[in-house]
RODO-2510 file (C-alpha; in nm, 4 decimals, decimal comma):
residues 261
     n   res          X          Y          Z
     1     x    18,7290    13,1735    26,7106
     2     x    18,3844    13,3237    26,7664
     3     x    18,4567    13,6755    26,8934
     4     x    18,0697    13,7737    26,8930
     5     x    18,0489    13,4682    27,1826
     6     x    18,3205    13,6289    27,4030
     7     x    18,2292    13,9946    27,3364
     8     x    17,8675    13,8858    27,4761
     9     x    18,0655    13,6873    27,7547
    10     x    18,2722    14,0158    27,8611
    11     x    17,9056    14,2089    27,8245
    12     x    17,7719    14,0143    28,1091
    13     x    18,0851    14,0307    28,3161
    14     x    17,9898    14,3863    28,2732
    15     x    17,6148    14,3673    28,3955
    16     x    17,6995    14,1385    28,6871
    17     x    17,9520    14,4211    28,7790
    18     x    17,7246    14,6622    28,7563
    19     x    17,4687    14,5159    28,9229
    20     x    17,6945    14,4902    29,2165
    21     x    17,7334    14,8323    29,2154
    22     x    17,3416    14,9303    29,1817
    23     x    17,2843    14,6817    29,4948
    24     x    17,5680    14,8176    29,7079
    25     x    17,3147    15,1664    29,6311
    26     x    17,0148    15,0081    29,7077
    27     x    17,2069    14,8394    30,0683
    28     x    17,3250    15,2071    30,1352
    29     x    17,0581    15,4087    30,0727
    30     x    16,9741    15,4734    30,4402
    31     x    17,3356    15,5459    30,5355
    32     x    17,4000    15,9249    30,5906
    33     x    17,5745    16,1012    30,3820
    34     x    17,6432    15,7874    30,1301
    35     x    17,7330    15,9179    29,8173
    36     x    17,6028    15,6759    29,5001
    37     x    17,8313    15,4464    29,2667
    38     x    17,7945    15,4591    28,9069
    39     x    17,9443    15,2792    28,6354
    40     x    18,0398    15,3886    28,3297
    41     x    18,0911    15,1559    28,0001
    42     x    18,3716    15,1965    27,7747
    43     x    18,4983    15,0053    27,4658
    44     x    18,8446    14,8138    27,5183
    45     x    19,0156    14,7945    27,2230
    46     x    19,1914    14,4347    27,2327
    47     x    19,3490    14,3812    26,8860
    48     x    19,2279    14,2709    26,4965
    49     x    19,1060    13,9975    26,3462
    50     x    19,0616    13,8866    25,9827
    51     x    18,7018    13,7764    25,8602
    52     x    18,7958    13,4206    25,7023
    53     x    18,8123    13,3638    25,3515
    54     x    18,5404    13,1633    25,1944
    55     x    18,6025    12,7787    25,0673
    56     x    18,4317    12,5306    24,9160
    57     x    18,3892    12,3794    25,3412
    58     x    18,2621    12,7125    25,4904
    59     x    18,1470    12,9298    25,2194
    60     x    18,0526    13,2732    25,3058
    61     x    17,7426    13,3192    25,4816
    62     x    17,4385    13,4932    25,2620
    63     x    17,4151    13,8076    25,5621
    64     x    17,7226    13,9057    25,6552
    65     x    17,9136    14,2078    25,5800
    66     x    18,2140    14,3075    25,4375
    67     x    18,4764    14,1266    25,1867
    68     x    18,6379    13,8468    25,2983
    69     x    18,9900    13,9152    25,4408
    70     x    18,8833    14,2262    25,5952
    71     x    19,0649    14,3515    25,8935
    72     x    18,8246    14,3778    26,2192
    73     x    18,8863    14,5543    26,5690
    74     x    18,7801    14,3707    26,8936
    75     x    18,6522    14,6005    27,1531
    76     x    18,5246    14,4384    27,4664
    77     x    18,3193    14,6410    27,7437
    78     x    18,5292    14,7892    28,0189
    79     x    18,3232    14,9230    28,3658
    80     x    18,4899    15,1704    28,5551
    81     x    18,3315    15,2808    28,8786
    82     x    18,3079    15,6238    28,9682
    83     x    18,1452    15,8355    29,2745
    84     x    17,8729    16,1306    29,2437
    85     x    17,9574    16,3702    29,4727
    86     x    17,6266    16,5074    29,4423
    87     x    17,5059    16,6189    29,7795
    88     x    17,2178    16,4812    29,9809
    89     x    16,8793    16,6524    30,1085
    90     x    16,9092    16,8000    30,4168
    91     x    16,7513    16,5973    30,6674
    92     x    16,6186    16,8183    31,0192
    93     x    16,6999    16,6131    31,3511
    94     x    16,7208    16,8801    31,5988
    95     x    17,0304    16,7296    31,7303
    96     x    17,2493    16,9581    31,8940
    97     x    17,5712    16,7702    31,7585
    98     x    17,4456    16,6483    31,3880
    99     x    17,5575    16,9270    31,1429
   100     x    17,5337    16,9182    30,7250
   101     x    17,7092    17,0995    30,4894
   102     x    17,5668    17,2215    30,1501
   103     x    17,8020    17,2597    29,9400
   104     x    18,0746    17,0535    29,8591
   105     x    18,2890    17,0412    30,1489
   106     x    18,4259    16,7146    30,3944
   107     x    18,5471    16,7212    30,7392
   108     x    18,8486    16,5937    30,8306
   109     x    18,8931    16,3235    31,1096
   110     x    19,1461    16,1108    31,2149
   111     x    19,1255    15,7559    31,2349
   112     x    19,3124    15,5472    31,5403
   113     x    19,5997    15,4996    31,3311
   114     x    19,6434    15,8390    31,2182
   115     x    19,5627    15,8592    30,9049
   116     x    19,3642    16,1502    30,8325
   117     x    19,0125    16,0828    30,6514
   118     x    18,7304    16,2360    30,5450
   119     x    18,3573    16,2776    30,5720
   120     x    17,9794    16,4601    30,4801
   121     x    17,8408    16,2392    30,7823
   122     x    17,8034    16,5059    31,0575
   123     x    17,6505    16,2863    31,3040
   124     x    17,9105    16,3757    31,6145
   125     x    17,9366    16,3192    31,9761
   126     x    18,1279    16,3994    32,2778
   127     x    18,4188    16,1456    32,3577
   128     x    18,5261    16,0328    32,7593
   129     x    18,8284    16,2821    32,7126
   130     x    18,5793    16,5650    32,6182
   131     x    18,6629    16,6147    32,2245
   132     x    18,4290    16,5977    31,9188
   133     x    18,4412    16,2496    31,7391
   134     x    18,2528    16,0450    31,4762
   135     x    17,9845    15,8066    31,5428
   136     x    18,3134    15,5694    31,4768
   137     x    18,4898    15,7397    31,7181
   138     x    18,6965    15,9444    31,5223
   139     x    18,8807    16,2211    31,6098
   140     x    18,6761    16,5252    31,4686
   141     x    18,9534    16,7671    31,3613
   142     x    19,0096    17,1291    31,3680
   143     x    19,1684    17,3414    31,1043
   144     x    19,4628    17,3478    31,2444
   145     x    19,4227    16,9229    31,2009
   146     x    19,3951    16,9350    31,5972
   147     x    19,0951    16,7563    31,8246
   148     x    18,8195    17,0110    31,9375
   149     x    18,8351    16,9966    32,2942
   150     x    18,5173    17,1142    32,4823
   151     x    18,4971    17,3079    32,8012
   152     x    18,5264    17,0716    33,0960
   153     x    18,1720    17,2198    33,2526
   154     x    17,9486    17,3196    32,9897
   155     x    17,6590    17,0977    32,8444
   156     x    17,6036    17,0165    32,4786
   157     x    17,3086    17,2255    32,4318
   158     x    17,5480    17,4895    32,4866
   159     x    17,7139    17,4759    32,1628
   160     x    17,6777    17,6015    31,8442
   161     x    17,7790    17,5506    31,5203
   162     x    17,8346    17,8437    31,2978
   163     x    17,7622    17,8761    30,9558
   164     x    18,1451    18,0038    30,9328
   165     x    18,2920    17,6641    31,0843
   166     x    18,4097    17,8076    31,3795
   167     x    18,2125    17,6793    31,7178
   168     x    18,1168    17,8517    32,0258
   169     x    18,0672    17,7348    32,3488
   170     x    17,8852    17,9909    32,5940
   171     x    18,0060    18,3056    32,5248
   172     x    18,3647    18,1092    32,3846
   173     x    18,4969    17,9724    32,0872
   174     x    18,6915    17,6787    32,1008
   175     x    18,7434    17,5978    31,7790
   176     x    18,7067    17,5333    31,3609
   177     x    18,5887    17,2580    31,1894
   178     x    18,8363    17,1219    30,9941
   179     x    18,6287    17,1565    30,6444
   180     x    18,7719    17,0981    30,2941
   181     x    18,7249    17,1130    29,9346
   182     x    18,9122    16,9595    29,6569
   183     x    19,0599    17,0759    29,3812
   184     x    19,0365    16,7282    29,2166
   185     x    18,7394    16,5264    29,3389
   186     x    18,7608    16,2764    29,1189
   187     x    19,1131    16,1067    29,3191
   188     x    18,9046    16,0875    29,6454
   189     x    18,8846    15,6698    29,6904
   190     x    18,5645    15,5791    29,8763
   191     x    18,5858    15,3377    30,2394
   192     x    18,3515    15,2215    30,4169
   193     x    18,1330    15,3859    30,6621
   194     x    18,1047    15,6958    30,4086
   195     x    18,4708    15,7770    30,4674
   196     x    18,7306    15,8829    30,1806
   197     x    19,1049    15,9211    30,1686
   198     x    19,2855    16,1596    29,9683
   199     x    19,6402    16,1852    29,8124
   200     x    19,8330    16,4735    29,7993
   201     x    19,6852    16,5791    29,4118
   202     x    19,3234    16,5788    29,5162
   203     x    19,4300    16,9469    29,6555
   204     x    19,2248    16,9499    30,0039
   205     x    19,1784    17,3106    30,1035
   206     x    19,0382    17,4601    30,3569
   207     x    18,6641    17,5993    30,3444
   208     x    18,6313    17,9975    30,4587
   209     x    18,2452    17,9672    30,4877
   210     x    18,1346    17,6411    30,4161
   211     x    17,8144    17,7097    30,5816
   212     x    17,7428    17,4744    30,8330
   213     x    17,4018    17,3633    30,9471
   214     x    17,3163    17,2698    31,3260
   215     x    17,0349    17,0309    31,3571
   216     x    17,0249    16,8409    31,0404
   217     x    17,1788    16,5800    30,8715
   218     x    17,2926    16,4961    30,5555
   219     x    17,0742    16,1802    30,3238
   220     x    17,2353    15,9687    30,1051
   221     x    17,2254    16,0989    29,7681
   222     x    17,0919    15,7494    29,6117
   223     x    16,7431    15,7656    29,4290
   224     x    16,5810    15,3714    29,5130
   225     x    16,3268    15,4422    29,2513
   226     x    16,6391    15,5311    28,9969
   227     x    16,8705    15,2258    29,1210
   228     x    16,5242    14,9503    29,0559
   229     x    16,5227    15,1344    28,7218
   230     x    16,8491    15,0072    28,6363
   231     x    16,8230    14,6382    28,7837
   232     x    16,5632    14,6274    28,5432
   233     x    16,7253    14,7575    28,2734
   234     x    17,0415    14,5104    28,3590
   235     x    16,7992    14,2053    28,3505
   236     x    16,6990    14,2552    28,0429
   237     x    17,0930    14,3210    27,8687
   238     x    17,2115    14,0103    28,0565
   239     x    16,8777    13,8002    27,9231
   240     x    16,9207    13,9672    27,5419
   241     x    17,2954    13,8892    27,5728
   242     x    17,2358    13,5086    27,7179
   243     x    17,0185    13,4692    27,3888
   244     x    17,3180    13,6192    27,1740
   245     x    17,5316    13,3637    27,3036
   246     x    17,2690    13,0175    27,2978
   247     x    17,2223    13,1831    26,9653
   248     x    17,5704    13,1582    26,7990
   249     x    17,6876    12,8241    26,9908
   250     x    17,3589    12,6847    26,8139
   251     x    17,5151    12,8077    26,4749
   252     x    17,8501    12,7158    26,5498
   253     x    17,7348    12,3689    26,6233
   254     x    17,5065    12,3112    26,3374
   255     x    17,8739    12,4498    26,1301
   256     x    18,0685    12,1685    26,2861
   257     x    17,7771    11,9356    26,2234
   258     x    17,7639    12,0219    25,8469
   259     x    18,1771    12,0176    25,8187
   260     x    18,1888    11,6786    25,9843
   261     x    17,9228    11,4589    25,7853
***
């Protein structure tokens, strides 16, 4: 068994997975607070083999190294996706209900089911029944994991968004964003539409001053110039590891040539 030919095999398994990842970037790059993919490369151990003993049919070839009999690990490439939770620029819209946060807090919302979700995509609006909700129509939640209702009469221009969370409404405050940080980041599990869910050991707690900003909104934090960096630099692994392969079947068939005449 060729090992080298599979090893190159699993390699490109690797790039086409990645390359996925870089064009899901590239796709999402426009979509408020989108936070980037990245994939990171490991070895996968998969077991030993023994380099074959030379014989009088396949005698040992001139360039290769070590003794004949010697014990060799296969390690295969393994991709594992990850997030960077890197935050966005800051992007000014002078919208009255688009807020951005700096650091690294989420709101929570609450999807139709229930389930409670979170966000960096402060793009709101005012629902029918008068409470703040997602461009998705999520529930927008408090910190009490309530709905923010508005005052029945008031306009939208008349609110504001402290830098504290809380939000006033005239000369009342109706309410606190719901606005967490985790403990353990790394357990958040990316959805679509720049939405997470969290288990219990991610350790959501709530923000004191997770200094909100009225009028802006958050960018994606994806660099397009970085992400065509490394479809180039995929293209040319998957062409140098295509070669690799053509490479050893051509030596592997000239071998079975010479064995069978």
């Amino acid at each position: 068994m060729n090992i080298g030919i599979y090893q190159n095999a699993a390699s490109l398994n690797a790039l086409e997975r990645w390359q996925d990842v870089v064009t899901q970037n590239i796709s999402s790059s426009q979509t408020a607070a989108f936070k980037r993919r990245t994939v990171q490369v490991t070895g996968n151990y998969s077991g030993e083999f023994q380099l074959p003993r030379p014989t009088a049919f396949a005698p040992a070839h001139p360039g290769a190294t070590g003794s004949s009999g010697d014990t060799r690990r296969a390690v295969f490439p393994l991709t594992n996706i990850n997030i960077s939770l890197t935050p966005g620029e800051a992007q000014p819209t002078r919208g009255e209900l688009d807020i951005a946060l700096p650091g690294d807090g989420f709101f929570k919302v609450r999807d139709a089911s229930g389930v409670i979700l979170y966000t960096r995509a402060g793009s709101l609006q005012i629902s029918p029944e008068r409470t703040l909700v997602t461009a998705q129509g999520m529930d927008v939640l408090s910190d009490a994991d309530t709905p923010i209702q508005l005052e029945t009469e008031s306009t939208t221009s008349s609110l504001v968004f402290n830098d504290d969370g809380t939000i006033s409404q005239g000369e009342t405050i109706i309410g606190r964003l719901g606005i967490v940080t985790f403990a353990n980041p790394t357990l958040l599990t990316p959805i679509s539409g720049g939405l997470f869910t969290a288990p219990p050991a991610a350790g959501p707690q709530q923000m004191d001053e997770p200094g909100v900003i009225q009028g802006y909104i958050e960018s994606s934090n994806v660099s397009q110039l970085r992400e065509m960096v490394d479809l180039i630099t995929i293209s040319r692994a998957y062409e140098a590891n295509q070669k690799m392969i053509q490479s050893r079947d051509d030596t592997l068939g000239k071998t079975l040539e010479a064995l069978t005449t």
